[in-house]
C-alpha positions as CSV (number, residue, x, y, z in Angstrom):
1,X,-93.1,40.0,34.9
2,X,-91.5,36.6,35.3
3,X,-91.5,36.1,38.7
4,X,-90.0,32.2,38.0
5,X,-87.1,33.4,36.6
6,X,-86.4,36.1,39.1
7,X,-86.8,33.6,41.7
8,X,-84.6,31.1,40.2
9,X,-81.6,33.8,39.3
10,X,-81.9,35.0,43.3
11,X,-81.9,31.3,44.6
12,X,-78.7,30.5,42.3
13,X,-76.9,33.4,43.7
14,X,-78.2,33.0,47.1
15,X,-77.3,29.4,47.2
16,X,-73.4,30.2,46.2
17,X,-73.1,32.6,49.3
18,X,-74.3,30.0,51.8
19,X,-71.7,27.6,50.3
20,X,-69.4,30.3,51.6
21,X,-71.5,31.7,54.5
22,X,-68.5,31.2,57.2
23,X,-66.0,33.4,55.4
24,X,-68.6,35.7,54.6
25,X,-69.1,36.5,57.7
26,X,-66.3,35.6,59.6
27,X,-64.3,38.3,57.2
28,X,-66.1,41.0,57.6
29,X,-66.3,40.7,61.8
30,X,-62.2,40.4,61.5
31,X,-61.3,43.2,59.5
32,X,-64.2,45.6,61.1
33,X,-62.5,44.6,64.7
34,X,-58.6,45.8,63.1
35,X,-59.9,48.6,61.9
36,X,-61.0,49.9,65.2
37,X,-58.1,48.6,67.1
38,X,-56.1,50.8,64.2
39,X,-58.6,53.7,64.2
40,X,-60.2,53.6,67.4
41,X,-57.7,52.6,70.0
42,X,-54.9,54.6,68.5
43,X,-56.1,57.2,66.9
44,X,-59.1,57.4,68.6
45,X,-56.7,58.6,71.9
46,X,-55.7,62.0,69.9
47,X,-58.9,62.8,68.5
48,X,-61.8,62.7,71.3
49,X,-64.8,63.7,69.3
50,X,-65.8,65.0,66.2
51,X,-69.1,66.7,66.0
52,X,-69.8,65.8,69.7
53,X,-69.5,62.1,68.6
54,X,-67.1,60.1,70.1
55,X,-64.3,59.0,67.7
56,X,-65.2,55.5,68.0
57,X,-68.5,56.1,67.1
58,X,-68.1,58.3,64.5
59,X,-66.1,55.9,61.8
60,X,-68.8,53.5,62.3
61,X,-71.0,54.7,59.1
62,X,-67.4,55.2,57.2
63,X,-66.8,51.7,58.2
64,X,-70.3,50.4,57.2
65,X,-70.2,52.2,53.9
66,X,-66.4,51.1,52.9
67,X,-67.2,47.3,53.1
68,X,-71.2,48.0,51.7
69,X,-69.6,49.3,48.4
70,X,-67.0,47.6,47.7
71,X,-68.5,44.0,48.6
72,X,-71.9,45.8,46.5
73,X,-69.5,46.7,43.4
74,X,-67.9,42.5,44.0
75,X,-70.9,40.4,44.5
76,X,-72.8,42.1,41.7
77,X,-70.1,42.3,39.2
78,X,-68.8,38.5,39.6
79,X,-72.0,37.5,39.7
80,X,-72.5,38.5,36.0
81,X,-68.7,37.8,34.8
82,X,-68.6,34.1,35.9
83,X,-71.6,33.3,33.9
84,X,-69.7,34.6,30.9
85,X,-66.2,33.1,31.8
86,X,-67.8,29.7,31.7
87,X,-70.3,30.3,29.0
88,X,-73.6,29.7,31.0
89,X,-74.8,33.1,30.3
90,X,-76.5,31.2,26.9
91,X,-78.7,29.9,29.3
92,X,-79.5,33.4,30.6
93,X,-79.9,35.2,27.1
94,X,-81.9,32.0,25.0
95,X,-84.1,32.0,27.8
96,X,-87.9,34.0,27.8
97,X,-86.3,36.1,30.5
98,X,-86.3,40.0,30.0
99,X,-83.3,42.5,30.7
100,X,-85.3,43.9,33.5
101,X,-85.6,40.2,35.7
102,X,-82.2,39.4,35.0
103,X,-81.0,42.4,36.7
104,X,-83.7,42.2,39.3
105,X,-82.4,38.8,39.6
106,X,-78.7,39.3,39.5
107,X,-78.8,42.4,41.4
108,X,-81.1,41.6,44.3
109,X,-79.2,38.4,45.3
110,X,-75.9,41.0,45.5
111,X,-77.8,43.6,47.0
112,X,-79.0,41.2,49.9
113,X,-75.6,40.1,50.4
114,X,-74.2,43.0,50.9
115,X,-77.1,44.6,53.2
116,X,-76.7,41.2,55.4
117,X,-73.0,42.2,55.7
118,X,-73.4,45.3,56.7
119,X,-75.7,44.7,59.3
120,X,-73.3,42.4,60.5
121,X,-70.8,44.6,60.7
122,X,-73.2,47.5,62.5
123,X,-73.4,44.3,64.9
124,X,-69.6,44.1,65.4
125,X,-69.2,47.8,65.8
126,X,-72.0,47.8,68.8
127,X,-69.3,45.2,70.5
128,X,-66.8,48.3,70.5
129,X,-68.4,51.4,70.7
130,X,-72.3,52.6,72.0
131,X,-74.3,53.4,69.0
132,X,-77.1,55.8,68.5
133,X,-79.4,55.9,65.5
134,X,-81.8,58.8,65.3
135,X,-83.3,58.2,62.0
136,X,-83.4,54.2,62.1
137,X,-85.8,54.3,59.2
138,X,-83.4,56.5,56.7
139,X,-80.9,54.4,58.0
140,X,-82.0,51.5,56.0
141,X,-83.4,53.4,53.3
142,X,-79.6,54.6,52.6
143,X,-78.6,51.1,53.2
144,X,-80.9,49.6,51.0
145,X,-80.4,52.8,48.1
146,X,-76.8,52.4,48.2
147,X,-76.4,48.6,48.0
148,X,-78.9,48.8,44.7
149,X,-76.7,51.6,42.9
150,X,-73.7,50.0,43.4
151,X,-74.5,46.5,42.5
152,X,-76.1,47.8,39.4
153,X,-72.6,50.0,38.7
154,X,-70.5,46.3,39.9
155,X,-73.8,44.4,37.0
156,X,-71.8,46.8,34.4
157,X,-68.4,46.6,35.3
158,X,-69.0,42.4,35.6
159,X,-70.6,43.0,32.2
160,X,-67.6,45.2,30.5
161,X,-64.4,43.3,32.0
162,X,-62.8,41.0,30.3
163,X,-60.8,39.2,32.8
164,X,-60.1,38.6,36.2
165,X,-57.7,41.5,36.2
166,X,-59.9,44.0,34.9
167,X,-62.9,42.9,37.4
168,X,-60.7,43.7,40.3
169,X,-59.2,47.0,39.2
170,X,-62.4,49.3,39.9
171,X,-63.1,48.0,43.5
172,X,-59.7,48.7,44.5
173,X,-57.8,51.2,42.5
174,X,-60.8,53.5,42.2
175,X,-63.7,53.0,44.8
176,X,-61.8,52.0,48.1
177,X,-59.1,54.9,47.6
178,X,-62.9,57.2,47.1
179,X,-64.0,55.4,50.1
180,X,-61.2,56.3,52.3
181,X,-60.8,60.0,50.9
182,X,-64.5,60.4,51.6
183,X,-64.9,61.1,55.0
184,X,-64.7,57.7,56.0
185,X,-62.8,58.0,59.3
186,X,-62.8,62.2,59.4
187,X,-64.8,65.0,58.7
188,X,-64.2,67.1,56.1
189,X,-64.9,69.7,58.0
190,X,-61.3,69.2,59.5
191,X,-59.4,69.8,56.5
192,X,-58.0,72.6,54.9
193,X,-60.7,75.0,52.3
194,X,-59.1,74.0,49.1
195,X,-59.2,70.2,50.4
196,X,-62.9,70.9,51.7
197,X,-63.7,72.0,48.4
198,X,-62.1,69.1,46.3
199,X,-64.0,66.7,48.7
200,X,-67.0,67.3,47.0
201,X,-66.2,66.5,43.7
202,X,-65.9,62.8,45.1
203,X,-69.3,61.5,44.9
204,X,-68.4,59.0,48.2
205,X,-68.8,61.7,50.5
206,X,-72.0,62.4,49.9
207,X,-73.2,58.8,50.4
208,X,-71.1,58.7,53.6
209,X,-72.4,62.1,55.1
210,X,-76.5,61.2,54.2
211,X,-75.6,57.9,56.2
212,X,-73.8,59.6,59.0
213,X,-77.1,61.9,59.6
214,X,-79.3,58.8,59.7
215,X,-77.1,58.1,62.7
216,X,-75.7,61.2,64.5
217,X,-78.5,63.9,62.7
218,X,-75.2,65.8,61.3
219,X,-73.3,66.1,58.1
220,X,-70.9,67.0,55.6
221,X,-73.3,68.2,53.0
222,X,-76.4,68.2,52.9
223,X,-79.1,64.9,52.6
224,X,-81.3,66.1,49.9
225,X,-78.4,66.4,47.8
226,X,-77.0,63.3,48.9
227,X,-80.1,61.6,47.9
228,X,-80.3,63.2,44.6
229,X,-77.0,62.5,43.7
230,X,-77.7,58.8,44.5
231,X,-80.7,58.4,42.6
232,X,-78.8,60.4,39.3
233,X,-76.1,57.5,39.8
234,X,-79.2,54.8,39.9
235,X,-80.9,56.1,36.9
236,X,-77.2,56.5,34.6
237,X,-76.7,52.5,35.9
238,X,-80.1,51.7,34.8
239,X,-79.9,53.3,31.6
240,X,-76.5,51.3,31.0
241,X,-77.8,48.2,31.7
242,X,-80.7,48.6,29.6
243,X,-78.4,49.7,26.7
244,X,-76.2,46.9,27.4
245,X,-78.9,44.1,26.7
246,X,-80.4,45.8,24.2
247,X,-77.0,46.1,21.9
248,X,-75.4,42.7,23.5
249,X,-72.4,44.4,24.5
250,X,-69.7,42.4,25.8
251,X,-72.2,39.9,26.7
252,X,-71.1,37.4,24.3
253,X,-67.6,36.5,24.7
């Protein structure tokens, strides 16, 4: 293992977020604080509790989870396509590096980003609302599980686009409309059976419930399946990626 090479990848990616550490974090503090002035204040005065939680606290893993994947899916995928926009992957792929520290490389400097944010955001949401965690520990094992998968899922999207165009059209025509059909800011409990049953062919609402527990000790579904169905995503993103460098798709253009 080339621990150079990891170390250099992870320093070059951290080094481009700290050029844009304000808006990094400014961002995510301002659109965390709308969305429960939207959610909280107003809807939050119809619907008292859910699950014995208080509304406000409730959307607070929803919340967590919307930004964690789809800044997850972002950092890791443009991390990966601007190297090939500007032709510096040569560097990457001449160099005595294997797939494996690459992607530990690429992927760990996105996965940090996006566990940093969402912490930050847990932080804004403790400004709003009183938060209870009863499983601290699983907490930040989902954290930490989920950021992984989806940066390696955002490695081979950055990897297969093609453009700008086609680099933004996952993130937001597919994930965040998952994200917000997930359970984000409602159970599923609360919706009608044929609705219910539909929910759980969206693979979002199993990552949102398995958080949820880790803070409330109640869900959707249940955790082991959760877990499973994370680690079956991890495992078909790994096996992509390792396909990927060992056939040089798309990774010359």
């Amino acid at each position: 293992m080339n621990l150079y090479a990891i170390r250099a990848i992870y320093k070059f990616e951290m080094a481009r977020t700290f050029r844009t550490l304000l808006q990094s974090g400014v961002s995510p503090v301002v659109s965390t604080s709308l969305y429960f002035v939207v959610f909280g204040a107003a809807i939050g005065t119809r619907i008292t509790d859910v699950d014995g939680v208080p509304y406000g606290a409730f959307i607070v893993p929803g919340l967590v989870m919307l930004s964690l994947l789809t800044q997850s899916i972002s950092n890791a995928s443009f991390g990966i396509f601007f190297p090939k926009f500007t032709g510096t992957i040569y560097e990457v792929l001449s160099a005595p590096v294997s797939w494996l520290e690459v992607v530990i490389g690429y992927v760990g400097a996105a996965a940090t980003k996006s566990v940093g944010l969402g912490l930050i955001i847990l932080a804004t949401s403790s400004l709003f609302v009183p938060l209870q965690i009863e499983h601290p520990f699983w907490m930040l094992a989902f954290l930490l599980l989920t950021a992984i998968t989806f940066c390696l899922f955002g490695f081979v999207l950055g990897i297969w686009a093609e453009n700008f165009e086609k680099l933004q059209l996952v993130p937001f025509l597919i994930v965040t409309p998952l994200v917000f059909l997930g359970g984000s800011f409602y159970s599923i409990e609360m919706l009608p059976p044929f609705w219910q049953t539909a929910s759980l062919f969206n693979p979002v609402v199993y990552l949102i419930s398995a958080f949820r527990w880790s803070f409330y000790g109640s869900s959707d579904v249940s955790v082991s399946v959760s877990v499973a169905m994370t680690l079956v995503f991890l495992a078909a993103c790994l096996f992509a990626v390792r396909w990927i460098f060992k056939t040089g798709y798309h990774l010359r253009t």
